[in-house]
Each structure stands twice: as structure tokens, then as C-alpha cells.
ChimeraX commands (.cxc) that place a marker at each C-alpha (Angstrom):
marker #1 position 0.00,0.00,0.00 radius 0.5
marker #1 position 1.47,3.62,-1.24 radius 0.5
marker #1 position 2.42,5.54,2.23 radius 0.5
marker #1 position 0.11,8.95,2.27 radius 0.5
marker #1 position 2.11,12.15,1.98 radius 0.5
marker #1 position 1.30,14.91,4.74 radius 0.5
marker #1 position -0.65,16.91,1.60 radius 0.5
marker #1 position -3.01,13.97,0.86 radius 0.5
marker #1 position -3.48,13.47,4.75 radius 0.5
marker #1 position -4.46,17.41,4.85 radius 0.5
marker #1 position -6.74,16.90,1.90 radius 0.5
marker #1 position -8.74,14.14,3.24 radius 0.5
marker #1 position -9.07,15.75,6.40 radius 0.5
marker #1 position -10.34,18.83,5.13 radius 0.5
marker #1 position -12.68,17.39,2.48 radius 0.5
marker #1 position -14.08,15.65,5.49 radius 0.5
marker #1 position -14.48,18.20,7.78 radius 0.5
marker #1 position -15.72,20.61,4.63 radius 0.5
marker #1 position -18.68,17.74,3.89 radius 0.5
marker #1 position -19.70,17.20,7.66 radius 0.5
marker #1 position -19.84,21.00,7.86 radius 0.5
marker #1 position -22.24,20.92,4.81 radius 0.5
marker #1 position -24.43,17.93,6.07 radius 0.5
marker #1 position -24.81,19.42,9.54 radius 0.5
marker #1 position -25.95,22.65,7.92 radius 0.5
marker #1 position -28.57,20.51,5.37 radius 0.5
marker #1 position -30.04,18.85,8.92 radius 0.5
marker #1 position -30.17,22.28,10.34 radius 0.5
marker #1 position -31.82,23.94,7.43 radius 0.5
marker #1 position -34.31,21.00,7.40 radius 0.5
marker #1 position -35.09,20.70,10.96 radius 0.5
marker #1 position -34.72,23.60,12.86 radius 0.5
marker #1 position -35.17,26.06,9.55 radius 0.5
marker #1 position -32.36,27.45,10.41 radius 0.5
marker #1 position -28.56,27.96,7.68 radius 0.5
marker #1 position -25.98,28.04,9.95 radius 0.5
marker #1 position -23.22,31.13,8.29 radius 0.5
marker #1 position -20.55,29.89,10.00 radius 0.5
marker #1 position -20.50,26.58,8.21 radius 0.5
marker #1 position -20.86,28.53,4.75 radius 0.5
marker #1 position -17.10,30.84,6.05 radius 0.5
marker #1 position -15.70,27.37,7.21 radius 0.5
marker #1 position -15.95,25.78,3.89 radius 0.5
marker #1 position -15.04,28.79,1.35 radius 0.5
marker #1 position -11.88,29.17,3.24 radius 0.5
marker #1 position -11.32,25.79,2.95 radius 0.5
marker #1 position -11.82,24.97,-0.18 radius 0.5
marker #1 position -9.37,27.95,-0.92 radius 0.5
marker #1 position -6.54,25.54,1.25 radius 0.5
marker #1 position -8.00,22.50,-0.19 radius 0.5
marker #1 position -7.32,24.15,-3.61 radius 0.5
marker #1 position -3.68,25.24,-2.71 radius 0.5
marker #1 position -2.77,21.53,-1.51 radius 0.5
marker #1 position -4.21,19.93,-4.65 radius 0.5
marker #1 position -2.32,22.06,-7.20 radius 0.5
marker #1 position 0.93,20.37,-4.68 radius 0.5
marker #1 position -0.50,16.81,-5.58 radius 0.5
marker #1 position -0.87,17.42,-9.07 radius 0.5
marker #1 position 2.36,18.78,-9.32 radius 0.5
marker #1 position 4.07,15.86,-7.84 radius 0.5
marker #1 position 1.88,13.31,-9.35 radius 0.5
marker #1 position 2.21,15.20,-13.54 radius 0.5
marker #1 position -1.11,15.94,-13.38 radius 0.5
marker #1 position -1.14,19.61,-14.59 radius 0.5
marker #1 position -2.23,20.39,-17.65 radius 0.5
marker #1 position 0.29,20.52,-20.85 radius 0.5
marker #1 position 1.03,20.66,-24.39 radius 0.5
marker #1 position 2.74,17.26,-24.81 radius 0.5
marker #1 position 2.39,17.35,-28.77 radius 0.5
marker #1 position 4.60,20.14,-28.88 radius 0.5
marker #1 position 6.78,19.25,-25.86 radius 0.5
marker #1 position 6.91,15.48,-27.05 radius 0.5
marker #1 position 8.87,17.16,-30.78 radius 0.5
marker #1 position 11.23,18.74,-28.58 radius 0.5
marker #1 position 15.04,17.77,-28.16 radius 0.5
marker #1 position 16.24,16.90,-24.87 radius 0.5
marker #1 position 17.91,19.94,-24.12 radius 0.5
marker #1 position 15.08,22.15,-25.16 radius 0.5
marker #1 position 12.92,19.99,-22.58 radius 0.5
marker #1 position 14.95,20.14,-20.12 radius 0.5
marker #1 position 14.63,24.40,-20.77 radius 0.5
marker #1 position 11.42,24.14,-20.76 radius 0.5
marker #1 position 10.45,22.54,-17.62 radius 0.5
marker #1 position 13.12,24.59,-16.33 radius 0.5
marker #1 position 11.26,27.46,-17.84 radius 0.5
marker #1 position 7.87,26.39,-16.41 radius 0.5
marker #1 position 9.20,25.54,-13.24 radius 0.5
marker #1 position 10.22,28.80,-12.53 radius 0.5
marker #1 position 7.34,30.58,-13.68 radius 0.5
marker #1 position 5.05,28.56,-11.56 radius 0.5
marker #1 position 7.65,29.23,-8.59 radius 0.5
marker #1 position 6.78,33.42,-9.84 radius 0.5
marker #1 position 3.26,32.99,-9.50 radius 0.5
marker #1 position 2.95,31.13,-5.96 radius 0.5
marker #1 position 5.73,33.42,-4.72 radius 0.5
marker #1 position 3.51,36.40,-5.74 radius 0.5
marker #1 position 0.04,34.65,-4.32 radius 0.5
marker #1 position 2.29,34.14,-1.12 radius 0.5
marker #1 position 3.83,38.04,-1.44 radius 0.5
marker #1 position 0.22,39.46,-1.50 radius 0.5
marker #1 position -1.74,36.86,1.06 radius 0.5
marker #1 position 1.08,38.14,3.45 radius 0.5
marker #1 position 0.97,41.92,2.71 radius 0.5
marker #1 position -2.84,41.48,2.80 radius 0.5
marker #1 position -2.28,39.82,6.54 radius 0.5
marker #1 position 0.21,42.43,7.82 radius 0.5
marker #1 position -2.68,45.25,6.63 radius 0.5
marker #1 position -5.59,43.13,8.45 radius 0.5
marker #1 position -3.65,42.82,11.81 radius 0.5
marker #1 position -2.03,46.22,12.02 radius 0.5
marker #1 position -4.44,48.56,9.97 radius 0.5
marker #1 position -8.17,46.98,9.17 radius 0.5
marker #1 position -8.35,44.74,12.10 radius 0.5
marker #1 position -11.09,43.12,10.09 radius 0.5
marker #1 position -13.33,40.27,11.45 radius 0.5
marker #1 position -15.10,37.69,9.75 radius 0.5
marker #1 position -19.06,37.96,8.96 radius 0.5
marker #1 position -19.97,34.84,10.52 radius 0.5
marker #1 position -17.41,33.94,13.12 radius 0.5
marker #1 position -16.16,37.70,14.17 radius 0.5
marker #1 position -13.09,36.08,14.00 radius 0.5
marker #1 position -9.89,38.18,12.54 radius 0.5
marker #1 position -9.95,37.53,9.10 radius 0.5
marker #1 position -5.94,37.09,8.72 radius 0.5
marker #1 position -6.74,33.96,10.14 radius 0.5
marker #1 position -8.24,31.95,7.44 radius 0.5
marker #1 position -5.56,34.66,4.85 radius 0.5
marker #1 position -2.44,33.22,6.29 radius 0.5
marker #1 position -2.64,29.22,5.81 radius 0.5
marker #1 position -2.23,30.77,1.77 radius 0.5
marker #1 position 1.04,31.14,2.12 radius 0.5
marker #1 position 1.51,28.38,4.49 radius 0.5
marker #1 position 0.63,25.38,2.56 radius 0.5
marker #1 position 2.17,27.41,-0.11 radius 0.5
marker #1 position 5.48,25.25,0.94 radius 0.5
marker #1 position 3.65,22.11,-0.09 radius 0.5
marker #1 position 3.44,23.76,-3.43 radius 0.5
marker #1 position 7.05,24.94,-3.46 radius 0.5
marker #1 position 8.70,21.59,-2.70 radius 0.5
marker #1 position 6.22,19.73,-5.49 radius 0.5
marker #1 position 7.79,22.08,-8.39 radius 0.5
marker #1 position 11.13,21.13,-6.67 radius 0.5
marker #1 position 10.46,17.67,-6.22 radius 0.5
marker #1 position 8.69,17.02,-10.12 radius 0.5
marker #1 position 11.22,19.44,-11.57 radius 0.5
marker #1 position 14.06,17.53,-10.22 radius 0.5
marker #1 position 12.65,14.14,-11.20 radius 0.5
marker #1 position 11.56,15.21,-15.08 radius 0.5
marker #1 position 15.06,16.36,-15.47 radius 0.5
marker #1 position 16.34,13.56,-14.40 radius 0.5
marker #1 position 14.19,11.30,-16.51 radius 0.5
marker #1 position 15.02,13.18,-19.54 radius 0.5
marker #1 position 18.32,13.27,-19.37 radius 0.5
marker #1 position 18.27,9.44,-18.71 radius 0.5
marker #1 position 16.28,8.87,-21.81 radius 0.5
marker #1 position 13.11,8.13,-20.54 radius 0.5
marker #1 position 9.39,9.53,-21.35 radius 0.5
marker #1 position 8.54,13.04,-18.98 radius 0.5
marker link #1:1,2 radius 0.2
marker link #1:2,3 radius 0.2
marker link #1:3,4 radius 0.2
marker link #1:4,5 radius 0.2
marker link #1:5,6 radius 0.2
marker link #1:6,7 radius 0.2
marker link #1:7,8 radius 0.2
marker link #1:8,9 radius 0.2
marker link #1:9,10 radius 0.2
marker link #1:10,11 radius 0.2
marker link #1:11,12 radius 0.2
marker link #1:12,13 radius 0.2
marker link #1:13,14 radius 0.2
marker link #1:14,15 radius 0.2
marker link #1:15,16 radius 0.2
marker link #1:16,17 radius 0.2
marker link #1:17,18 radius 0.2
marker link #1:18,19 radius 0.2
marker link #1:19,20 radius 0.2
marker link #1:20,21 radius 0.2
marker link #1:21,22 radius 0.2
marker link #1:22,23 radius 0.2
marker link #1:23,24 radius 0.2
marker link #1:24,25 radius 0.2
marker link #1:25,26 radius 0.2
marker link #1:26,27 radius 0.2
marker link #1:27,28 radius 0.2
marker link #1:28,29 radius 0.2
marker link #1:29,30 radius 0.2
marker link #1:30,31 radius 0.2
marker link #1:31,32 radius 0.2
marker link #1:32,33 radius 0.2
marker link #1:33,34 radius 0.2
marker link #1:34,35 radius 0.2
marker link #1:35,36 radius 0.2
marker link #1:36,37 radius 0.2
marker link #1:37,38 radius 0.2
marker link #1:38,39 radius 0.2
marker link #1:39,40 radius 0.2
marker link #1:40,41 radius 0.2
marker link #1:41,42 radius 0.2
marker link #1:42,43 radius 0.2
marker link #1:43,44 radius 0.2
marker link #1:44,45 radius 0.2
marker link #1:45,46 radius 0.2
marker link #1:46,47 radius 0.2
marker link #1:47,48 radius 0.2
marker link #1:48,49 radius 0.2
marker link #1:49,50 radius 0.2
marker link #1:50,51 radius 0.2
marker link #1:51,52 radius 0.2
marker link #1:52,53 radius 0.2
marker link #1:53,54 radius 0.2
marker link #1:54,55 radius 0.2
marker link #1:55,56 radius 0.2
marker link #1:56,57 radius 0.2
marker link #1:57,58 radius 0.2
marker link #1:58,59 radius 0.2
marker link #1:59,60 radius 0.2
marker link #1:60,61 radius 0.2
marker link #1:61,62 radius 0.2
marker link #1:62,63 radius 0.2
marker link #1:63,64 radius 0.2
marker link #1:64,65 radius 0.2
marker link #1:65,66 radius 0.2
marker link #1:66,67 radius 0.2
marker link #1:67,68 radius 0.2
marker link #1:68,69 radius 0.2
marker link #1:69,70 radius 0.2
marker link #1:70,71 radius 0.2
marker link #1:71,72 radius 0.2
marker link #1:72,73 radius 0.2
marker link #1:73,74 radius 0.2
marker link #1:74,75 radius 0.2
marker link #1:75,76 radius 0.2
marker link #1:76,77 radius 0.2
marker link #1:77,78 radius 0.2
marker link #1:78,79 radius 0.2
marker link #1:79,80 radius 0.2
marker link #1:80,81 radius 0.2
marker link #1:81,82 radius 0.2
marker link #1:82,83 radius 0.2
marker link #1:83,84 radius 0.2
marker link #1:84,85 radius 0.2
marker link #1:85,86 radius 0.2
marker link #1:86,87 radius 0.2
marker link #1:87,88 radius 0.2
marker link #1:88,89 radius 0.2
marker link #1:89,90 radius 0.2
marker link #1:90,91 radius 0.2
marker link #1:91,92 radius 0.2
marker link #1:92,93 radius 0.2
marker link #1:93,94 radius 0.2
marker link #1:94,95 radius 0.2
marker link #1:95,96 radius 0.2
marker link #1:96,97 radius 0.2
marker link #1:97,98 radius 0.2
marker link #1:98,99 radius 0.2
marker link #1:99,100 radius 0.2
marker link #1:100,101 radius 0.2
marker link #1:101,102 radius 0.2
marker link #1:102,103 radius 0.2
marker link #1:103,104 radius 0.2
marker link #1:104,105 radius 0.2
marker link #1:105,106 radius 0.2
marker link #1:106,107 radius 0.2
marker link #1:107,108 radius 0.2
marker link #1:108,109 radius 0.2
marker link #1:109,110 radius 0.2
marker link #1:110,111 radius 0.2
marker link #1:111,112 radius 0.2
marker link #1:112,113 radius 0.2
marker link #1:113,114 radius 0.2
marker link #1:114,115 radius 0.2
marker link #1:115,116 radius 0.2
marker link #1:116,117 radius 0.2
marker link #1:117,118 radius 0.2
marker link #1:118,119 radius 0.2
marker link #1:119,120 radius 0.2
marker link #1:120,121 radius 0.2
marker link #1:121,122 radius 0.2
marker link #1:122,123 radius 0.2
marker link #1:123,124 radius 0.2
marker link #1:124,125 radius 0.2
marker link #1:125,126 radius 0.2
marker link #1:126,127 radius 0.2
marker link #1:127,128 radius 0.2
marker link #1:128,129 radius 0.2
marker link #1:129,130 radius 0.2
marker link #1:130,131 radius 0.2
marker link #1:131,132 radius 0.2
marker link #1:132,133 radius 0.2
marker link #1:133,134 radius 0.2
marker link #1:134,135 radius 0.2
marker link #1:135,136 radius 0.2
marker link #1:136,137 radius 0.2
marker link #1:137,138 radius 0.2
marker link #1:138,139 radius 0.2
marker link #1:139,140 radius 0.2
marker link #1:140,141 radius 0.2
marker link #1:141,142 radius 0.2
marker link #1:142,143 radius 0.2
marker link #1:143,144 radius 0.2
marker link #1:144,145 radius 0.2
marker link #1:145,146 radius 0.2
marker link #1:146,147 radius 0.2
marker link #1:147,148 radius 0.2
marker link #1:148,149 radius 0.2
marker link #1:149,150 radius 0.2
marker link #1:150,151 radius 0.2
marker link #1:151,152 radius 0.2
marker link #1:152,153 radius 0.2
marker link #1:153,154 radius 0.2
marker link #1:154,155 radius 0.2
marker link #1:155,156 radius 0.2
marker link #1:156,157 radius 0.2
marker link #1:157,158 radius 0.2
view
């Protein structure tokens, strides 16, 4: 049996949590006629982190979408550019997701103080696990990068 990575634990978990959060909210609607809002804050927050540790998995596992007709034609040093190339341009775009979920942290704890709807909880709460499980994401491009290099330059398929 494949040992579960810390990502795919968190996943699970979450999911979990995310559909006994919507059940319990279905019974209360039902029964008492009553939505509960802080089940509705719970789960858009965390299918936000449950978003951030998939894109992780897929890195690791190839999954993300890509133009293998065109990459397939390509010699093995111009692969090994261009998952170079993409690796570092997906590396840009989490670094900036992580630059602004932390500026817009630092702004809600020291300027807006602002609170949650629901919960009245600070919202730089549910704002900081962005950046994170943003290291899950970080150590997937390392981790695939690293490997695809290493299988091209062996000889093998990406």
C-alpha cells in the first residue's frame, strides 16, 4: 500500500471536515429552519486551502495540464529548458500569491483589524494558511522538476 504524503493526509481531512460542515448545515436547514453562516465561512476558506494543496499533488503526481504534442517534438535539451522554464514561472506565481496573502495579513492585523461575517473572527486567520501550505506547493515544483530532469536526461518519457 502507497504511504500517504502529509498533503493527501491534509486533503482528506479537510474534504471531510468541509462535507460534515455541509451535512450538519442541510439537517439544520431542514429541521430547525435554520442555515448556519458559520459553516458557509468554514468551507469557502477551505476549499481555498483544499485548492492550494491539490495544485501540490498534481504537481508531484504530472497531473497539470500541458502541451505534450509540442513538448513530445522537442530535443532533450530544449525539454529540459522548458520545464526549467515552467518551473520557474510557476515558482513566480505562488511566490507572488504568497507576497500578497502576506501583505494582505500584515494590513488586516495592524491597519483593518477586520473580522469575519460569521465567526467575528480576525480575518488574517483563514488569509495566512495561503502562504503556508504554499510550501507544499514549493517543494512539489522542486520535487517534479528535479525528477523530469532527471528522466530526460536518462532517456526516458517526462
Amino acid at each position: 500500500m502507497k504511504k500517504l504524503k502529509l498533503e493527501e493526509i491534509l486533503v482528506v481531512v479537510i474534504l471531510s471536515v468541509m462535507a460534515l460542515l455541509g451535512f450538519v448545515n442541510v439537517l439544520s436547514r431542514y429541521i430547525f429552519h435554520l442555515s448556519l453562516a458559520a459553516t458557509e465561512e468554514l468551507e469557502v476558506n477551505m476549499f481555498v486551502w483544499v485548492t492550494i494543496l491539490g495544485i501540490a499533488i498534481a504537481f508531484e503526481r504530472g497531473s497539470h495540464l500541458g502541451m505534450n504534442i509540442v513538448f513530445d517534438k522537442f530535443p532533450k535539451s530544449l525539454k529540459t529548458i522548458a520545464i526549467i522554464l515552467s518551473s520557474l514561472l510557476a515558482i513566480w506565481l505562488f511566490v507572488m500569491v504568497d507576497y500578497y496573502a502576506i501583505k494582505d495579513v500584515i494590513r488586516d492585523i495592524t491597519l483593518y483589524h477586520s473580522r469575519s461575517e460569521a465567526l467575528n473572527i480576525p480575518v488574517w486567520m483563514y488569509t495566512i494558511w495561503t502562504p503556508i501550505l504554499s510550501v507544499f506547493v514549493f517543494k512539489s515544483i522542486i520535487v517534479a522538476t528535479l525528477h523530469n530532469i532527471k528522466q530526460i536526461q536518462s532517456g526516458g518519457a517526462k
